[in-house]
C-alpha positions as CSV (number, residue, x, y, z in Angstrom):
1,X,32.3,26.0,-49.0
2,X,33.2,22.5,-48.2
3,X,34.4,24.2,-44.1
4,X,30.7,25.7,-44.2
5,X,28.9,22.5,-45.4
6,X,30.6,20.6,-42.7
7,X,29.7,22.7,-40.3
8,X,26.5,22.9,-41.3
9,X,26.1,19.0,-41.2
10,X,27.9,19.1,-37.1
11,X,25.4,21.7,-36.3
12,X,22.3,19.6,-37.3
13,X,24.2,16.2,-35.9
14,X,24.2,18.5,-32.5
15,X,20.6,19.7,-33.2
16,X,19.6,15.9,-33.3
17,X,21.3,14.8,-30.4
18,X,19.2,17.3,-28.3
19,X,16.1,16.8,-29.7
20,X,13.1,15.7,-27.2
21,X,11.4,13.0,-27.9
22,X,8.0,12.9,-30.0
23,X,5.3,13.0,-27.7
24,X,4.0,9.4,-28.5
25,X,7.2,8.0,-27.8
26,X,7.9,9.9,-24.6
27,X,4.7,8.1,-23.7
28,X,5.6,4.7,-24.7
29,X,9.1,5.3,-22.7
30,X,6.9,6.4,-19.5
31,X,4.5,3.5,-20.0
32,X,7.4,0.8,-20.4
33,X,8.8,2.3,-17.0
34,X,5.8,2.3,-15.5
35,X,4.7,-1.2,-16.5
36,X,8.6,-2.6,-15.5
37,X,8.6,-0.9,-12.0
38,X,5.2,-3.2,-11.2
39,X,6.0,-6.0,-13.1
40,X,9.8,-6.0,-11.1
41,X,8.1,-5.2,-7.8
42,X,5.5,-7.9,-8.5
43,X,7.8,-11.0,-9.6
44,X,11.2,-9.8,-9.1
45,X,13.8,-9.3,-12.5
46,X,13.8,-12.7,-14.0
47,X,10.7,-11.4,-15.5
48,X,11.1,-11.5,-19.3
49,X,11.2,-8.3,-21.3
50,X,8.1,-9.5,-23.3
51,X,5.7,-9.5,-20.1
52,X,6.9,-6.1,-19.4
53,X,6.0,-4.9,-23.1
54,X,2.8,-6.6,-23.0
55,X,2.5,-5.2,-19.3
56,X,2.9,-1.7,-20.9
57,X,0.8,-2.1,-24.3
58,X,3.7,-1.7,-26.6
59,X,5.7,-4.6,-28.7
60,X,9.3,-5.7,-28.1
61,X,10.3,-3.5,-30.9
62,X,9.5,-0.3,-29.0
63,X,10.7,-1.7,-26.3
64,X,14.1,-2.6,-27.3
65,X,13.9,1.0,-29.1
66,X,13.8,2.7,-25.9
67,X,16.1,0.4,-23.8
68,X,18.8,-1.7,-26.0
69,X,18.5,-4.4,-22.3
70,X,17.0,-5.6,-19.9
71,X,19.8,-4.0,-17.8
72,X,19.2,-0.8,-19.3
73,X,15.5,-0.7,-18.3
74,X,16.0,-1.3,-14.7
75,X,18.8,1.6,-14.8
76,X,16.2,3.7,-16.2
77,X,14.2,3.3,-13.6
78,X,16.6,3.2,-10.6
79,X,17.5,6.9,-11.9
80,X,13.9,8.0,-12.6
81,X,12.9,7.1,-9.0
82,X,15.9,9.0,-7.8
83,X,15.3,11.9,-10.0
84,X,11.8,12.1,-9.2
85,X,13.0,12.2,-5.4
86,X,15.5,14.9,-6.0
87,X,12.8,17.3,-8.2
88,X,10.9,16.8,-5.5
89,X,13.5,17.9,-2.2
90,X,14.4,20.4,-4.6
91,X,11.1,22.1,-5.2
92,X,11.0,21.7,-0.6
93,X,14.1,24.2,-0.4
94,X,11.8,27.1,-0.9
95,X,9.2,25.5,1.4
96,X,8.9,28.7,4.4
97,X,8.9,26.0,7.0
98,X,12.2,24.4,7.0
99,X,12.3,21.8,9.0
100,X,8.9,20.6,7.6
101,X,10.4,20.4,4.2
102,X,13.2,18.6,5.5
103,X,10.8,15.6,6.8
104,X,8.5,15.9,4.0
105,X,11.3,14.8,1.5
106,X,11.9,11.9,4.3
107,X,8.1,10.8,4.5
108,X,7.7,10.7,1.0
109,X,10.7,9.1,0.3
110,X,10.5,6.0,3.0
111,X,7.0,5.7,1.6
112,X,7.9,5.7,-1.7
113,X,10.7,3.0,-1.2
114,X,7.7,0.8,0.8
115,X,5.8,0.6,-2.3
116,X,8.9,-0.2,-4.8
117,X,10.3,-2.7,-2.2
118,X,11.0,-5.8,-4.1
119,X,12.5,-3.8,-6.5
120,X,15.6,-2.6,-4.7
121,X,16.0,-5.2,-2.5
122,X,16.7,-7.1,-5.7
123,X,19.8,-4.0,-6.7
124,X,23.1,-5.7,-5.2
125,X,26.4,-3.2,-4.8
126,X,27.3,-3.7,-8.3
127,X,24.1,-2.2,-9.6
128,X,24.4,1.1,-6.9
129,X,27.6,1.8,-8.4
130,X,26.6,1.8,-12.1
131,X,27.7,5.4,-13.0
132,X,24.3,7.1,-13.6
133,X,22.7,5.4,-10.4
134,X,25.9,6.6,-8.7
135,X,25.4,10.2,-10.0
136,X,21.6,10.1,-9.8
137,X,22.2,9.1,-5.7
138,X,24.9,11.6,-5.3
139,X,22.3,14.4,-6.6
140,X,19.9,12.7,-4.0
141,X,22.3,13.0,-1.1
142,X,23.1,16.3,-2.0
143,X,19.5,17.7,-1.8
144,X,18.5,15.9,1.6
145,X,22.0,17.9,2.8
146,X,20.4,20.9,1.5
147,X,17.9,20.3,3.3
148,X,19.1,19.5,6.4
149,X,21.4,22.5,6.8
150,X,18.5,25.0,6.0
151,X,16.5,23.1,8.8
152,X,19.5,23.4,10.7
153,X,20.4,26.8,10.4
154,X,16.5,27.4,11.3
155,X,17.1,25.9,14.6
156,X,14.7,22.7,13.9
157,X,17.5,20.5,13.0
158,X,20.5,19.4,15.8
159,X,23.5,21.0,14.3
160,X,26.1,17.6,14.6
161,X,23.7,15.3,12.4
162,X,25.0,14.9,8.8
163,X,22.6,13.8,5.6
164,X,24.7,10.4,5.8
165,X,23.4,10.4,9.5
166,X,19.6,10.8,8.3
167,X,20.2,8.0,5.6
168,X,21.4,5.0,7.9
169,X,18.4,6.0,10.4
170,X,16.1,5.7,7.5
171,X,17.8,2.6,6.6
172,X,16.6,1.0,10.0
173,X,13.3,2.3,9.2
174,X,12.3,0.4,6.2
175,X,14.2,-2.6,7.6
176,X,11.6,-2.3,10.6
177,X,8.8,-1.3,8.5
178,X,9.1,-4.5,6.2
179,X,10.5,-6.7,9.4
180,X,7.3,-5.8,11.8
181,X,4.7,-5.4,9.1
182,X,2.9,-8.0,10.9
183,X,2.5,-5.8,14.0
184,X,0.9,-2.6,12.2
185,X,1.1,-1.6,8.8
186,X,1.7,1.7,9.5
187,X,4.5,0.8,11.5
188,X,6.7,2.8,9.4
189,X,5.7,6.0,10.5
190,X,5.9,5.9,14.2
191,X,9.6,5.3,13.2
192,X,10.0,8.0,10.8
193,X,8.3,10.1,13.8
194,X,11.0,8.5,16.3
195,X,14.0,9.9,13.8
196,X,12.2,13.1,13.7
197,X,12.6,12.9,17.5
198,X,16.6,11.9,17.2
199,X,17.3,14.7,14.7
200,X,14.8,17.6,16.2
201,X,16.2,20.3,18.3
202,X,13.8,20.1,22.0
203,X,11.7,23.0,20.6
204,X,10.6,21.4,18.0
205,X,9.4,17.7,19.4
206,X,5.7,16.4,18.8
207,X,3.6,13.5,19.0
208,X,4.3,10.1,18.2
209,X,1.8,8.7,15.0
210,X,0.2,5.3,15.6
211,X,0.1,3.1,18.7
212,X,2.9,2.4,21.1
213,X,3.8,-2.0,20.1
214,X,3.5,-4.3,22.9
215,X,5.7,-7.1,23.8
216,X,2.5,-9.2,22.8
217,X,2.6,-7.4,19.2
218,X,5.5,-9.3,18.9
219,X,3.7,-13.1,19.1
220,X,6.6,-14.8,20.9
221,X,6.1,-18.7,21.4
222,X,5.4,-20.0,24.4
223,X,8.6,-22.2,25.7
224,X,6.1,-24.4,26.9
225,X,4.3,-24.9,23.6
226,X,5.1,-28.1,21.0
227,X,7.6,-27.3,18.5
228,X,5.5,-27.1,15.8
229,X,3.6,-24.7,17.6
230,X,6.5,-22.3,18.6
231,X,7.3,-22.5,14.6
232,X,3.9,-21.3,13.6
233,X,3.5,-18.8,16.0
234,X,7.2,-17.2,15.4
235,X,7.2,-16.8,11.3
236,X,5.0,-13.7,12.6
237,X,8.5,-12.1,13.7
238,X,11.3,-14.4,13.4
239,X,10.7,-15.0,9.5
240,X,11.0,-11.7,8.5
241,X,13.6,-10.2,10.6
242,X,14.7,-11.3,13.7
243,X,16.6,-14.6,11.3
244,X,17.8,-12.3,8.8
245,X,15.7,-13.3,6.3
246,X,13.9,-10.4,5.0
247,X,16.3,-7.7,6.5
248,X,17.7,-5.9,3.4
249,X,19.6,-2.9,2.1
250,X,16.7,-1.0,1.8
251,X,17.1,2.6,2.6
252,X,16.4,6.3,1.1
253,X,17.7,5.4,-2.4
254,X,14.2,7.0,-4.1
């Protein structure tokens, strides 16, 4: 009797442990990510947990029920982005077209990690290799290789480029993107469309998006010009990019 009641009690500990959340409070947890990925993207993460609960409509109770720290929040969120990324490539590998499916997940992704910007140019190496961020980036990598060998085996796709090949070109991209925003906001995706180029077997080449950028796009000083002048006119480049400031370790981590 005592063997069954104990069993009994491990079965409903392992009942509990499984058990979704209530529907209010899988809200609250979606808000409180929601309201910490702007807040973090908006002001960096110095921000204080009590803007982001107010951000989100809840108290710091709630707050601290769904995410003991700060440091747990940001985890949270790091893995939700990558997860959402992943559901996403996943749902692609049944796309019929597969090299489409393969540069959709890229699109989306470069795009996604434009809009989230500040936030993981602010995640050093010591956050990238907290476990679940590890694992959650692992899964990522793993579904832009599936990816990429169905495009290759498809003939879209060169057959010597790896999914660690794809992530350092899209690397350059958002370093570009954020660099030369100054030049066309959409600069992004001519050089998304120029790694499509890289990667794409001949047959399978198209159009460049956007306009081609002009040595003038640039805003270069004149060598001729005061030195105040040549400052002024080179923050439109050399501030963000061509200094170092601004260049960052952004790449296809969402």
């Amino acid at each position: 009797m005592t063997s069954l009641a104990a069993e009994t009690r491990e079965n409903v500990n392992a009942m509990s442990e499984v058990r979704p959340q209530r529907a209010d409070a899988q809200r609250n947890r979606r808000r409180l990510l929601d309201a910490a990925t702007a807040v973090f993207c908006e002001r960096g993460l110095d921000v204080s947990v009590g803007d982001i609960a107010h951000r989100a409509g809840v108290g710091r109770a709630t707050l601290f029920r769904n995410f003991p720290t700060k440091d747990h929040l940001i985890v949270a969120i790091v893995v939700d982005r990558f997860s959402e990324a992943v559901a996403r490539g996943r749902a692609l590998l049944d796309a019929p077209d597969a090299g489409e499916a393969l540069f959709a997940l890229i699109d989306e992704s470069v795009g996604r990690q434009r809009t989230d910007r500040t936030l993981f140019d602010a995640l050093d190496d010591v956050w990238l290799s907290h476990p679940e961020i590890h694992e959650a980036h692992s899964q990522l990598i793993a579904t832009l290789d599936a990816l990429l060998v169905r495009a290759q085996l498809a003939g879209a796709v060169r057959e010597d480029v790896s999914a660690v090949d794809v992530l350092m070109l899209l690397k350059g991209v958002c370093e570009a993107g954020s660099s030369f925003q100054n030049v066309d906001p959409e600069i992004a995706l001519r050089q998304l469309d120029l790694v499509r180029a890289a990667i794409s077997t001949p047959d399978h080449q198209r159009r460049l998006r956007g306009r081609r950028p002009t040595i003038e796009d640039l805003n270069w000083p004149d060598p001729a010009a005061p030195a105040a002048a040549q400052s002024t006119a080179a923050q439109g480049v050399t501030a963000e990019g061509i200094t170092g400031e601004g260049v960052t370790g952004e790449g296809v981590t969402a």
